[in-house]
Gaussian input, Z-matrix of N, CA and C with variables (Angstrom, degrees):
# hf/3-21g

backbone

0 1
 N
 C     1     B1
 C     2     B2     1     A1
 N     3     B3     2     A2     1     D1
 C     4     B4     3     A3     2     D2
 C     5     B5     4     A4     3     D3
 N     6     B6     5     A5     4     D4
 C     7     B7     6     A6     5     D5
 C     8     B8     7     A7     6     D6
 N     9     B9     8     A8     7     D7
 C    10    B10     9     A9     8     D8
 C    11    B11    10    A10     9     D9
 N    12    B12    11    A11    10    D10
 C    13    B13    12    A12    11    D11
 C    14    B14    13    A13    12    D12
 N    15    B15    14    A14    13    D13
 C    16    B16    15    A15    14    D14
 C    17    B17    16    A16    15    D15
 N    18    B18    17    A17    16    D16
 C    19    B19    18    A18    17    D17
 C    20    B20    19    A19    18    D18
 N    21    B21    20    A20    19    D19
 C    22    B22    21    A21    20    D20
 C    23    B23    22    A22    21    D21
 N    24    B24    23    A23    22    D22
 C    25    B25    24    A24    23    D23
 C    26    B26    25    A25    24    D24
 N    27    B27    26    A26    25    D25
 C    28    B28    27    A27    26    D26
 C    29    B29    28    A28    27    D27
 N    30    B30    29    A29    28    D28
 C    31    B31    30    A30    29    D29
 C    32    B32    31    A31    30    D30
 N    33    B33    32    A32    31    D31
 C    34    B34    33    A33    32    D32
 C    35    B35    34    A34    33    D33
 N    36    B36    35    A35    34    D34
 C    37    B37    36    A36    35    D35
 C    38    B38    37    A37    36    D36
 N    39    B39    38    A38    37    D37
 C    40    B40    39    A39    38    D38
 C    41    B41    40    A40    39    D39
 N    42    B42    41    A41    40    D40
 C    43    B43    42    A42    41    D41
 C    44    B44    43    A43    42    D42
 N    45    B45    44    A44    43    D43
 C    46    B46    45    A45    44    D44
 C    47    B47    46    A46    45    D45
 N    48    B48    47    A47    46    D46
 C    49    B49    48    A48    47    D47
 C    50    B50    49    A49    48    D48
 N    51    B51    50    A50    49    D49
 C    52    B52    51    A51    50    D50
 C    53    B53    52    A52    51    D51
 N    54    B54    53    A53    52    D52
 C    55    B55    54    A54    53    D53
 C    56    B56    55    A55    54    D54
 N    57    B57    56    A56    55    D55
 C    58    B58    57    A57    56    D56
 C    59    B59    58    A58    57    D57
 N    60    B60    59    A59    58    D58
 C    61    B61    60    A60    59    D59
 C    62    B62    61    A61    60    D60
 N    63    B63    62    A62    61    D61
 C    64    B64    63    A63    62    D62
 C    65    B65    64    A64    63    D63
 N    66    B66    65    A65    64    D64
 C    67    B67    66    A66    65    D65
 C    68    B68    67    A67    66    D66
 N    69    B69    68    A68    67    D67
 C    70    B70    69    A69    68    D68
 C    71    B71    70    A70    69    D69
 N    72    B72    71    A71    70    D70
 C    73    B73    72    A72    71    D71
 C    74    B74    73    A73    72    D72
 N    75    B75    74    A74    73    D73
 C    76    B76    75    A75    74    D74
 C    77    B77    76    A76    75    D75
 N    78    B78    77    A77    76    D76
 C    79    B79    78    A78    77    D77
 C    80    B80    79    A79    78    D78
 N    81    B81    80    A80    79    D79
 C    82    B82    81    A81    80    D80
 C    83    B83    82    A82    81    D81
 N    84    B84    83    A83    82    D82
 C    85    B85    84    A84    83    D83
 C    86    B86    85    A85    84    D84
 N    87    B87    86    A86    85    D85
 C    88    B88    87    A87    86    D86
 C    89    B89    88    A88    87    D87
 N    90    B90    89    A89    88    D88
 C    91    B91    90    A90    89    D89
 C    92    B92    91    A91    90    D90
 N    93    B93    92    A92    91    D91
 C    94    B94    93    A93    92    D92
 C    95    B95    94    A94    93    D93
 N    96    B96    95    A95    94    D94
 C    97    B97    96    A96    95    D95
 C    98    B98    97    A97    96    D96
 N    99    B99    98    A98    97    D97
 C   100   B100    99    A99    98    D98
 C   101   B101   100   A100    99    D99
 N   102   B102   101   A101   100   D100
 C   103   B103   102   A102   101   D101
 C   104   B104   103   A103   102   D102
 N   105   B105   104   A104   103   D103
 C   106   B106   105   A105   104   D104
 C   107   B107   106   A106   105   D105
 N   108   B108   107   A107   106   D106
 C   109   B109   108   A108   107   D107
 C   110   B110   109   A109   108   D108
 N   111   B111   110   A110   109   D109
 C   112   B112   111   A111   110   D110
 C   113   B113   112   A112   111   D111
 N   114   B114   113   A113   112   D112
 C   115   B115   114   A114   113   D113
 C   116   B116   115   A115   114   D114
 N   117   B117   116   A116   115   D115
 C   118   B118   117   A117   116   D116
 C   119   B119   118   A118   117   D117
 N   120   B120   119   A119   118   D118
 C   121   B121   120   A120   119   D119
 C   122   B122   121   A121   120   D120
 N   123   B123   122   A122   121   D121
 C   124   B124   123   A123   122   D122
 C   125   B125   124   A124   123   D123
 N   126   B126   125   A125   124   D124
 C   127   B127   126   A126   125   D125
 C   128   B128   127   A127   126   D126
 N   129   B129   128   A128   127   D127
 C   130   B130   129   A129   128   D128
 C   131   B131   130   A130   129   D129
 N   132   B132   131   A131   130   D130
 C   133   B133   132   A132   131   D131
 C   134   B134   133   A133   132   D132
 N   135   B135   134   A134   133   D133
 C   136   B136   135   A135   134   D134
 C   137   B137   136   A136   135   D135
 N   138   B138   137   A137   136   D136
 C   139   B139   138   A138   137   D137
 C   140   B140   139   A139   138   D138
 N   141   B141   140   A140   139   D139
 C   142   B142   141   A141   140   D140
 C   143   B143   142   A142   141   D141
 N   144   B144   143   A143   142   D142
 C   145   B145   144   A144   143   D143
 C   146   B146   145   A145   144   D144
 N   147   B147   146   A146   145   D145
 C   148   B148   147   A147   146   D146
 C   149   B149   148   A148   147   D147
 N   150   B150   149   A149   148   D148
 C   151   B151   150   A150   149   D149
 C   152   B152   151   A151   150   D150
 N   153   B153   152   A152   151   D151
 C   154   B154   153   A153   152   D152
 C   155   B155   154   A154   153   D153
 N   156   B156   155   A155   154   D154
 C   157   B157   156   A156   155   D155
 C   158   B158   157   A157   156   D156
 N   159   B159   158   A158   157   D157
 C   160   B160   159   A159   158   D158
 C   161   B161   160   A160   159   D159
 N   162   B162   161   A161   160   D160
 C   163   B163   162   A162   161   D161
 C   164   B164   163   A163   162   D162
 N   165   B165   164   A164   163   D163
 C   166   B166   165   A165   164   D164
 C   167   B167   166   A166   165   D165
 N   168   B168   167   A167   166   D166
 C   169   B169   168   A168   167   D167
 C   170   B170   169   A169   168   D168
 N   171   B171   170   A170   169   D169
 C   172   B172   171   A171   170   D170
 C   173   B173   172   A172   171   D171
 N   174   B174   173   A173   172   D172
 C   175   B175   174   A174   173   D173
 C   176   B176   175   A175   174   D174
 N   177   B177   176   A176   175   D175
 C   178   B178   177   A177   176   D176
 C   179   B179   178   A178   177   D177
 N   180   B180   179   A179   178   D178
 C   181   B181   180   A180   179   D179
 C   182   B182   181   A181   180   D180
 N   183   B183   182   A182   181   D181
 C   184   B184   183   A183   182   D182
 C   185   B185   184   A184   183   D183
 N   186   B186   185   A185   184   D184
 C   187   B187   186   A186   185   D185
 C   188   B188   187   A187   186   D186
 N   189   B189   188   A188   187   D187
 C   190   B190   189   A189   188   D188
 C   191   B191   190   A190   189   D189
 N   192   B192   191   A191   190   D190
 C   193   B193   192   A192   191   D191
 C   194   B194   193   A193   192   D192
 N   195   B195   194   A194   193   D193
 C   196   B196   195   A195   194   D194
 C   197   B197   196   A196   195   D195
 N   198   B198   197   A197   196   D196
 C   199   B199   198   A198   197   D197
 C   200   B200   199   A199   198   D198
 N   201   B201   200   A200   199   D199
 C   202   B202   201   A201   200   D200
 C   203   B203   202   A202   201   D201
 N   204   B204   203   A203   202   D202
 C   205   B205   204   A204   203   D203
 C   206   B206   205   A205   204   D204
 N   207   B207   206   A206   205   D205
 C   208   B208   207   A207   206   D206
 C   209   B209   208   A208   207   D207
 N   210   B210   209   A209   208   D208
 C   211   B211   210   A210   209   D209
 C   212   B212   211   A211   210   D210
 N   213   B213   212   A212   211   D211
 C   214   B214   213   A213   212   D212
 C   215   B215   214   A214   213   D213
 N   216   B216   215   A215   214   D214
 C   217   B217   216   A216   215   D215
 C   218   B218   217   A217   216   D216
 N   219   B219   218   A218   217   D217
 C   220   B220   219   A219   218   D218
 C   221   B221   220   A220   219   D219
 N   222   B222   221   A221   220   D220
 C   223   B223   222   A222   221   D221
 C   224   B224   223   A223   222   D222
 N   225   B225   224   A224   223   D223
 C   226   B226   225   A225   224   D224
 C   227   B227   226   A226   225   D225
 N   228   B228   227   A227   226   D226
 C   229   B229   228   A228   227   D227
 C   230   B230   229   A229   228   D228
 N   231   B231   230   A230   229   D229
 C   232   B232   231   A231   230   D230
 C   233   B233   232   A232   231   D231
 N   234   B234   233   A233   232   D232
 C   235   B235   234   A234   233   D233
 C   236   B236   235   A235   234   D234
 N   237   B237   236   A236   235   D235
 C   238   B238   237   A237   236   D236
 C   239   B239   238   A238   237   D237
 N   240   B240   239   A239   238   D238
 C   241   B241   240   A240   239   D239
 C   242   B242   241   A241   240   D240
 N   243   B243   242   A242   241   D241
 C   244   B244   243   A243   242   D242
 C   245   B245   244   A244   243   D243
 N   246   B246   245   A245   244   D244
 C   247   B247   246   A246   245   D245
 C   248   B248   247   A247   246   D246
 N   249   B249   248   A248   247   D247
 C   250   B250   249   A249   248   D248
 C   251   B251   250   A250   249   D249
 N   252   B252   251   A251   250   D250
 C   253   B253   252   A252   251   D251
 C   254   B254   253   A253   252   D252
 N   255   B255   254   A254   253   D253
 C   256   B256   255   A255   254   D254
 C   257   B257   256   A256   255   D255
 N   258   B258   257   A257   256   D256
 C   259   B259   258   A258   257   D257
 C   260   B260   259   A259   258   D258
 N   261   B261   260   A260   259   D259
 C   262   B262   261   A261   260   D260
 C   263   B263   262   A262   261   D261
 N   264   B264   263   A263   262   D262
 C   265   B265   264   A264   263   D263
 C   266   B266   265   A265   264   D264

   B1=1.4470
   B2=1.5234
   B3=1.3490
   B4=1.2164
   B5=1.9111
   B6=1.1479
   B7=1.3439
   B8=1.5225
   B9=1.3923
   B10=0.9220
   B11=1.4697
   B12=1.2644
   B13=1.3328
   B14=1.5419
   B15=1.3694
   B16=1.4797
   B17=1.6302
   B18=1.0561
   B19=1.3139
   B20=1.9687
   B21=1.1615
   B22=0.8832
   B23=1.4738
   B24=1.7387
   B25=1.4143
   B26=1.7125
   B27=1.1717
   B28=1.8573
   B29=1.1225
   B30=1.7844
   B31=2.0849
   B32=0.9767
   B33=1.0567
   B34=1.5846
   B35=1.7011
   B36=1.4087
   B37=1.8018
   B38=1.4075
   B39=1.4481
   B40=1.3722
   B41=1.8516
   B42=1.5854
   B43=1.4580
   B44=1.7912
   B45=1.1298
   B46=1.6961
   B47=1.3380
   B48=1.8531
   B49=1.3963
   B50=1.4154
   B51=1.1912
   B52=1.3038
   B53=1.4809
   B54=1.2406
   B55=1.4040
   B56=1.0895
   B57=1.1284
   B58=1.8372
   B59=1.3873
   B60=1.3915
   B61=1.5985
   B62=1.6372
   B63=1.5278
   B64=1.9785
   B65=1.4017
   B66=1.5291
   B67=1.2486
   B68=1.5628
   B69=1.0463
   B70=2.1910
   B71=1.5492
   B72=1.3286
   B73=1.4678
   B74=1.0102
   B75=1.3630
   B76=1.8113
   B77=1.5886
   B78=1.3271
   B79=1.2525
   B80=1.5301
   B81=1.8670
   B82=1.5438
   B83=1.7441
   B84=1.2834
   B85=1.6407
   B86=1.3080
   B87=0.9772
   B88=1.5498
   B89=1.5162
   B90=1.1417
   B91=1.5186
   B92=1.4709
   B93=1.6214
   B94=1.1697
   B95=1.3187
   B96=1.4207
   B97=1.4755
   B98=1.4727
   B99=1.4668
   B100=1.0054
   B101=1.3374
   B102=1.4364
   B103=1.1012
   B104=1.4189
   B105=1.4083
   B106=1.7217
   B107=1.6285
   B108=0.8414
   B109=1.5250
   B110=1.8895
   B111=1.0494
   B112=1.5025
   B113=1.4643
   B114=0.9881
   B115=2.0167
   B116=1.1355
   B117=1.5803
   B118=1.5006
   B119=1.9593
   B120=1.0569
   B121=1.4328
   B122=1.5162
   B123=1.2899
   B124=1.6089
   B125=1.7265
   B126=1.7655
   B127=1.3206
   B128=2.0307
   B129=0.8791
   B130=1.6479
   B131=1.5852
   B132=1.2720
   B133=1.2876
   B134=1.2750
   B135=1.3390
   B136=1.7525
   B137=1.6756
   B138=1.1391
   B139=2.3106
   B140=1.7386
   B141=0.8525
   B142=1.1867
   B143=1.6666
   B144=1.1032
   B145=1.3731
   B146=1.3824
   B147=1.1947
   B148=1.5310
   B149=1.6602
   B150=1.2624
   B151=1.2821
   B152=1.9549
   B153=1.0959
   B154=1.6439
   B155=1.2043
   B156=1.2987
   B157=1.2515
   B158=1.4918
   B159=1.5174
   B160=1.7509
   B161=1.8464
   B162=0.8868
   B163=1.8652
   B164=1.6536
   B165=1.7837
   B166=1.1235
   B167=1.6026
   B168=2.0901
   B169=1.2904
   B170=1.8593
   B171=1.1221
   B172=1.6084
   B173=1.4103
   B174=1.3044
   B175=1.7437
   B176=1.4555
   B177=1.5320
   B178=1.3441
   B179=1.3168
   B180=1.7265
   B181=1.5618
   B182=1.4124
   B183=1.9632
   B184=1.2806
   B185=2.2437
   B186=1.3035
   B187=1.6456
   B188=1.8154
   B189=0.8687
   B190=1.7610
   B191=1.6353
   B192=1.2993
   B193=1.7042
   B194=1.8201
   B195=1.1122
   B196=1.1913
   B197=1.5481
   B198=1.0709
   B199=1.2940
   B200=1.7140
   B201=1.4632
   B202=1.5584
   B203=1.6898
   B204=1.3511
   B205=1.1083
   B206=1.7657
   B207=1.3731
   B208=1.7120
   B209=1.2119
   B210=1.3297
   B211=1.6054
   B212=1.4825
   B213=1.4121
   B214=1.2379
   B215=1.8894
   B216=1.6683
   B217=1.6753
   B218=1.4925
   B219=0.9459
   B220=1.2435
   B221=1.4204
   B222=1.6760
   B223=1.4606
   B224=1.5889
   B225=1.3360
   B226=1.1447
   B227=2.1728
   B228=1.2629
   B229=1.3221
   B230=1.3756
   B231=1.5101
   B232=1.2279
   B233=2.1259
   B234=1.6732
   B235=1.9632
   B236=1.7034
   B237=1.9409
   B238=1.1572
   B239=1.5354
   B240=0.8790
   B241=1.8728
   B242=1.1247
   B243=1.0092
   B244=1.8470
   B245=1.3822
   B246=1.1228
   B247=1.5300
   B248=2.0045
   B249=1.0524
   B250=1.4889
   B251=1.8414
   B252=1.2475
   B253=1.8097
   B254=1.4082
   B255=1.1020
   B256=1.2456
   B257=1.1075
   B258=1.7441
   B259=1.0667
   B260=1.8326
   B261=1.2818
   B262=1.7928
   B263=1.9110
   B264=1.1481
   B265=1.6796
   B266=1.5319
   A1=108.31
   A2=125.19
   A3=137.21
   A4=119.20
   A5=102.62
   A6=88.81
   A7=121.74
   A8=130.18
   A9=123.09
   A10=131.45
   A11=127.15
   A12=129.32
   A13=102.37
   A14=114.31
   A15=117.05
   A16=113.42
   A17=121.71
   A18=119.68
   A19=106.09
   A20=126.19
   A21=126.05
   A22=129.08
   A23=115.69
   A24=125.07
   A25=81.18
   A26=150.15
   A27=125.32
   A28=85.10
   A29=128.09
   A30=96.38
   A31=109.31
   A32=143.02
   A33=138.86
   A34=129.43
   A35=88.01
   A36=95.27
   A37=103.68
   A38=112.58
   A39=139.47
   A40=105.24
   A41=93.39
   A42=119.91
   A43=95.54
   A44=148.24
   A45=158.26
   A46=87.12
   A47=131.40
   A48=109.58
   A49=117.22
   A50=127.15
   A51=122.45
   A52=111.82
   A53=120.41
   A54=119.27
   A55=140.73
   A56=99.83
   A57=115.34
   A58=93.04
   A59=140.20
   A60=116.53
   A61=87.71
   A62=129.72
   A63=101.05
   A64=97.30
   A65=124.62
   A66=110.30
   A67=132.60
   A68=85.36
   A69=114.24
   A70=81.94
   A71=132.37
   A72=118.79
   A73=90.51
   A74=154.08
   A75=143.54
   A76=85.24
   A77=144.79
   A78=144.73
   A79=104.94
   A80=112.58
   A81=102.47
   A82=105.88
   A83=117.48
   A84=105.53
   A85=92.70
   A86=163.38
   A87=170.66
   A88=99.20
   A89=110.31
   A90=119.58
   A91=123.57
   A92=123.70
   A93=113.64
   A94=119.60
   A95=116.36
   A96=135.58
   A97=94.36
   A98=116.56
   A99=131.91
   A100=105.28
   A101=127.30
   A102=145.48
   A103=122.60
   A104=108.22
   A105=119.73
   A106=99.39
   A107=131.15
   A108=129.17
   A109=112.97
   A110=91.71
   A111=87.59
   A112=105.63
   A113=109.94
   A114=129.70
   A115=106.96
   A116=116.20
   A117=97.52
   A118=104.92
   A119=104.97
   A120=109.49
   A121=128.03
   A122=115.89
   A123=112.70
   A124=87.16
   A125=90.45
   A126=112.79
   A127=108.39
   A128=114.84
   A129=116.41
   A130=96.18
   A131=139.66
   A132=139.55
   A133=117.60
   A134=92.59
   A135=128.83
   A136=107.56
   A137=100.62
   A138=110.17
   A139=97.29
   A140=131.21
   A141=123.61
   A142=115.97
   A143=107.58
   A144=139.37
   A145=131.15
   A146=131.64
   A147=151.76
   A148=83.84
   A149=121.38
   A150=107.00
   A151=108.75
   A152=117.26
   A153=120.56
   A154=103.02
   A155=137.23
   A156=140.75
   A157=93.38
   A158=119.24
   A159=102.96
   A160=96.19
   A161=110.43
   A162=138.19
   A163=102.04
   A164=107.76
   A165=120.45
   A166=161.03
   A167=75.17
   A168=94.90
   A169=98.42
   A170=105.97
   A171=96.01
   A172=129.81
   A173=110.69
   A174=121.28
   A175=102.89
   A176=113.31
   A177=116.33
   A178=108.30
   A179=120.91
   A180=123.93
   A181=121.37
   A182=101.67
   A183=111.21
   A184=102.81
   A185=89.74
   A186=111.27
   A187=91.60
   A188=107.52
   A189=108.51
   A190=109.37
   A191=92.47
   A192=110.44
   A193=113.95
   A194=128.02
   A195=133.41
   A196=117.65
   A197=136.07
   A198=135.11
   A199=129.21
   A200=108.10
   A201=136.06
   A202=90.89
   A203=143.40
   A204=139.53
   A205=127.11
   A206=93.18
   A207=107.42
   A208=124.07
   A209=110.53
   A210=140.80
   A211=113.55
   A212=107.10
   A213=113.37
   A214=106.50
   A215=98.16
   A216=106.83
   A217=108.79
   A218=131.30
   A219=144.77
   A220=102.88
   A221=134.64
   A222=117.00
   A223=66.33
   A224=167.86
   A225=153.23
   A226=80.19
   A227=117.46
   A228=108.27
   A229=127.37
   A230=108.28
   A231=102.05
   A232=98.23
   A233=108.30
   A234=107.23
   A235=92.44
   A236=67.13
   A237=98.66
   A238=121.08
   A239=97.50
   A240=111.80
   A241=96.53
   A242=138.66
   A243=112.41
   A244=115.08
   A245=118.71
   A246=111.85
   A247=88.13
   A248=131.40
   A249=140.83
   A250=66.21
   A251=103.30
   A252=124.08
   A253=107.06
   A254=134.70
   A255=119.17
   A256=142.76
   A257=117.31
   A258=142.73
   A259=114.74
   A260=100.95
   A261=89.47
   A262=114.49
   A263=93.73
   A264=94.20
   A265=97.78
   D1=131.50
   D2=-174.09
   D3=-88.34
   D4=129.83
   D5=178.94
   D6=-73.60
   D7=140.47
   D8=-177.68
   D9=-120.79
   D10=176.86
   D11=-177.42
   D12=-51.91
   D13=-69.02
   D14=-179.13
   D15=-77.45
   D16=12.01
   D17=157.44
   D18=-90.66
   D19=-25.96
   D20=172.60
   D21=-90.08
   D22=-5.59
   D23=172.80
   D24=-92.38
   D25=-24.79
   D26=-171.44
   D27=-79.63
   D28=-55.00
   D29=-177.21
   D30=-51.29
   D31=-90.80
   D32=177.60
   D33=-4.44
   D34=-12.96
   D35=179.99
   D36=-106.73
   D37=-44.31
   D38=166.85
   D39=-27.17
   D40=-79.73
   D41=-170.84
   D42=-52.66
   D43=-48.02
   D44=-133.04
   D45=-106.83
   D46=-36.39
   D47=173.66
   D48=-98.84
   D49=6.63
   D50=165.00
   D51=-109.64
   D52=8.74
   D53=133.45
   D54=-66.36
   D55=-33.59
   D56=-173.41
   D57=-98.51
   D58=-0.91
   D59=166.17
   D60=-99.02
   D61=-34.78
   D62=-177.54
   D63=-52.57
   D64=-66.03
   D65=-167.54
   D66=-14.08
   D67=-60.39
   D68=-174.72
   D69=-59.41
   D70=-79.30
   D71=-162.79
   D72=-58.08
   D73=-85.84
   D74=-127.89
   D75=-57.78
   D76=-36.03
   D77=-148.28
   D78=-87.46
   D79=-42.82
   D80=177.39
   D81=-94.32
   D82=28.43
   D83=166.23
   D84=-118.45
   D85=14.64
   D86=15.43
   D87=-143.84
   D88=61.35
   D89=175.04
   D90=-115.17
   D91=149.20
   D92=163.05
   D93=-101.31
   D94=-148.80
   D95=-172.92
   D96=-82.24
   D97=-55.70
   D98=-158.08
   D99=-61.26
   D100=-60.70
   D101=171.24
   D102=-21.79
   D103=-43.32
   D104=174.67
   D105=-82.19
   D106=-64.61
   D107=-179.06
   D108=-29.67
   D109=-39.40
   D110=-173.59
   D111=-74.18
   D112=154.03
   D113=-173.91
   D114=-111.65
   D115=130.37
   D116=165.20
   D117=-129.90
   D118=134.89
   D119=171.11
   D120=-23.52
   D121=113.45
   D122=-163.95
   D123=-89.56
   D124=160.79
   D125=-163.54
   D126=-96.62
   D127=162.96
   D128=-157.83
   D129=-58.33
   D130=-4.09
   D131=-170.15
   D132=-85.63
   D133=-63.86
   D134=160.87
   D135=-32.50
   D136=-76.43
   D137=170.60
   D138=-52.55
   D139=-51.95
   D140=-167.09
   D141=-50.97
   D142=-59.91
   D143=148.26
   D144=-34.17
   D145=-19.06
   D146=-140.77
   D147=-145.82
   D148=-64.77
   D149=-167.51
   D150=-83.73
   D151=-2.19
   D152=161.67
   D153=-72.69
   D154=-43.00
   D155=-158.54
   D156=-85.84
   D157=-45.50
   D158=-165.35
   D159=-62.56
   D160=-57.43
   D161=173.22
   D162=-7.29
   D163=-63.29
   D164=164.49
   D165=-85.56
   D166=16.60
   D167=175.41
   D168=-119.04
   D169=-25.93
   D170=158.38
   D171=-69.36
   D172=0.73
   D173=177.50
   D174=-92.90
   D175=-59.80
   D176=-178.84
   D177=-44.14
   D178=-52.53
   D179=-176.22
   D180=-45.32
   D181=-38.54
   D182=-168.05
   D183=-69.86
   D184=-37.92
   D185=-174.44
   D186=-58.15
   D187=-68.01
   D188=-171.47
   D189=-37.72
   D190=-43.30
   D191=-171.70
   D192=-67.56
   D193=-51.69
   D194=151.26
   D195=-53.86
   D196=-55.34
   D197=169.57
   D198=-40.58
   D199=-38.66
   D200=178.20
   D201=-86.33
   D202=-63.80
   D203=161.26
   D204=-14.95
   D205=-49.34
   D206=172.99
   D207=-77.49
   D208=-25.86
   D209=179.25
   D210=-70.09
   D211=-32.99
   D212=-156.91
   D213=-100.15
   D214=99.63
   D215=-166.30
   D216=-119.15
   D217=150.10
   D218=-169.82
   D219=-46.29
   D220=158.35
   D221=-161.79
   D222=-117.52
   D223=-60.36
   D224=-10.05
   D225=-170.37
   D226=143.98
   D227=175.07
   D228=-54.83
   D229=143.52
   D230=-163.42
   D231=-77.21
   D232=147.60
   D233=-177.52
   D234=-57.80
   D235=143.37
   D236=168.62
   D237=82.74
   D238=-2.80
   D239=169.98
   D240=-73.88
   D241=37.32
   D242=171.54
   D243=-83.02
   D244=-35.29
   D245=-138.96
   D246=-130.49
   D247=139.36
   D248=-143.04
   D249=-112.92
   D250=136.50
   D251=174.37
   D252=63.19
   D253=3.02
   D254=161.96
   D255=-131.67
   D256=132.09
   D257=-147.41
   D258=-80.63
   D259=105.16
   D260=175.72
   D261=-80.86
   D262=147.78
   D263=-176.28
   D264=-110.20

């Protein structure tokens, strides 16, 4: 399926009304555009917190990583399968 001209004016209609509903919310929390853009320095709790969380998402990664490692077995027949009824000693 090809993208088309009028497949690309419904994003465009799409995108123009879910602008105009953030607006309306940024508008009833009495906020602007501007307002989110700005950064403000998180407090020693905040980092503390942020870096437990990175901490424990580099463990899980490391955990995933070993786990898929063990997982990972030859697709190839398992010996000694050759022959349908017979038993290797």
């Amino acid at each position: 399926m090809a993208f088309t001209e009028k497949d690309m004016q419904a994003q465009e209609e799409q995108l123009n009304a879910l602008n105009q509903k953030f607006d309306a919310q940024l508008k009833g929390m009495g906020l602007t555009e501007d307002d989110l853009k700005q950064q403000e320095a998180m407090t020693p709790e905040v980092e503390a917190l942020v870096a437990k969380a990175k901490e424990e998402a580099k463990r899980a990664g490391e955990a995933r990583k070993a786990q898929a490692s063990l997982d990972n077995r030859p697709s190839g027949k398992a010996p000694g399968a050759g022959r349908r009824g017979v038993v290797r000693l």
